[in-house]
N, C-alpha and C positions, 0 to 999 in steps of 0.2 A: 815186417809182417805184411801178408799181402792176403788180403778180403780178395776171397773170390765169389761166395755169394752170399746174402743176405736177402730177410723179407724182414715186414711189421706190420701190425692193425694193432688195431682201436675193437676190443672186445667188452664187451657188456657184459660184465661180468666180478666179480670180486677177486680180486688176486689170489685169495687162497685159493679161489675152485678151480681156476686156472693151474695153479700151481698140482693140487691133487692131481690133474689127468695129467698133467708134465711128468708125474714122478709115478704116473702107474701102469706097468707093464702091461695088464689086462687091455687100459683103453688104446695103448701104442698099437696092440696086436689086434684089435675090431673095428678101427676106424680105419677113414678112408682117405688115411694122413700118406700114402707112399712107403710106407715101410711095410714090407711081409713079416718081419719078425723080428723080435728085440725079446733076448730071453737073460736072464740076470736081476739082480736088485737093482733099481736107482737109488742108489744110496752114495757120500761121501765115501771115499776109497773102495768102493766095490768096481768091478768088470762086467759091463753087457757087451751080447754080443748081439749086432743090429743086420740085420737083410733088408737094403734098399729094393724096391720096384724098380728103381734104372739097371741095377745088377742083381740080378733074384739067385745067382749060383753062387754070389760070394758073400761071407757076412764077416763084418769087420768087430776086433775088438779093440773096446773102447773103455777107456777108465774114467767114472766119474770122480773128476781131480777137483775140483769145488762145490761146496753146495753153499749159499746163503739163502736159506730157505725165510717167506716167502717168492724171494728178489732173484732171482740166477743162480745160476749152475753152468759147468764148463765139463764136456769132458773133452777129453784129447787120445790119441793113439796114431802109429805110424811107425816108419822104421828105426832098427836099432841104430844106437849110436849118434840118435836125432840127426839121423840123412836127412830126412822129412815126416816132420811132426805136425797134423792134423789138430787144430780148437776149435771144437764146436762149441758157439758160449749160447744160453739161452737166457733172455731177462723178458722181466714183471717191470713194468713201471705202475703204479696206482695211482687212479685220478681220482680219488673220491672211491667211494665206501662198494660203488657197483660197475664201476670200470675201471678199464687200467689197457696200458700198452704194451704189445709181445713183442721182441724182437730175435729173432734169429739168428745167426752170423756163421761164416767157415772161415776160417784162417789157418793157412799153411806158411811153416818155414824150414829154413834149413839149407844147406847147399844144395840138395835136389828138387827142394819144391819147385821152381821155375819147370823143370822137365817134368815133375809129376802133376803138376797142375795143369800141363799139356796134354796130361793124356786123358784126365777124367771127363766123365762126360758133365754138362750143364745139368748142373743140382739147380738154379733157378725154380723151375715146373714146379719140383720134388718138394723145394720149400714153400714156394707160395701154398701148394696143394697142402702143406703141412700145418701151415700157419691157418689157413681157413676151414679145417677141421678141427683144431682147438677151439677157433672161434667159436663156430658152430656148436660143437658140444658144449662147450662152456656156458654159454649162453641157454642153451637148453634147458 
């Protein structure tokens, strides 16, 4: 499996309430996390479909394949036949009752991730800017 990006902070905040805007479509779509649109449920085996700010004309769909709600969620999508399969994992760590740690990750595999992971652009920005708008709301 091959990490190609990841962020993390240190959010002031309680992990549930973290977890609430992680899993709510509304605050995905008004904040000023990099994504123009995520329309679907987050829920365990349900499908969103997500529009990044680095690609505003494409939106990917994406299957939320784990939930361990407070703690992580994973979803995943890519091409048939796992050419190249996409996991996006998101975790909660809690440090005590009014903080805790987010961490983000993308992992691609398959026989063509090496070539597709060439071509996309640096999600880096995308997640930092992501990660620090949960904060931010969170915290709120």
């Amino acid at each position: 499996m091959t990490t190609t990006t990841s962020t993390s902070t240190t959010i002031a905040a309680p992990s549930e309430e973290v977890w609430r805007l992680l899993t709510d479509t509304d605050w995905w779509n008004r904040a000023d996390n990099g994504v123009v649109d995520v329309a679907g449920t987050i829920r365990e085996g349900q499908q969103v479909k997500l529009v990044s700010e680095l690609d505003p004309k494409r939106g990917f769909k994406l299957k939320v394949a784990e939930v361990d709600q407070p703690r992580s969620m994973t979803w995943t999508g890519g091409m048939p036949l796992g050419l190249c399969t996409g996991r996006r994992t998101f975790r909660i760590e809690p440090d005590g009752p009014a903080r805790c740690s987010f961490t983000m990750a993308e992992d691609f595999t398959g026989p063509l991730a090496p070539l597709i992971i060439r071509s996309l652009p640096d999600f880096q920005g995308s997640f930092d800017q992501f990660a620090a708008a949960l904060k931010t709301d969170s915290e709120a």
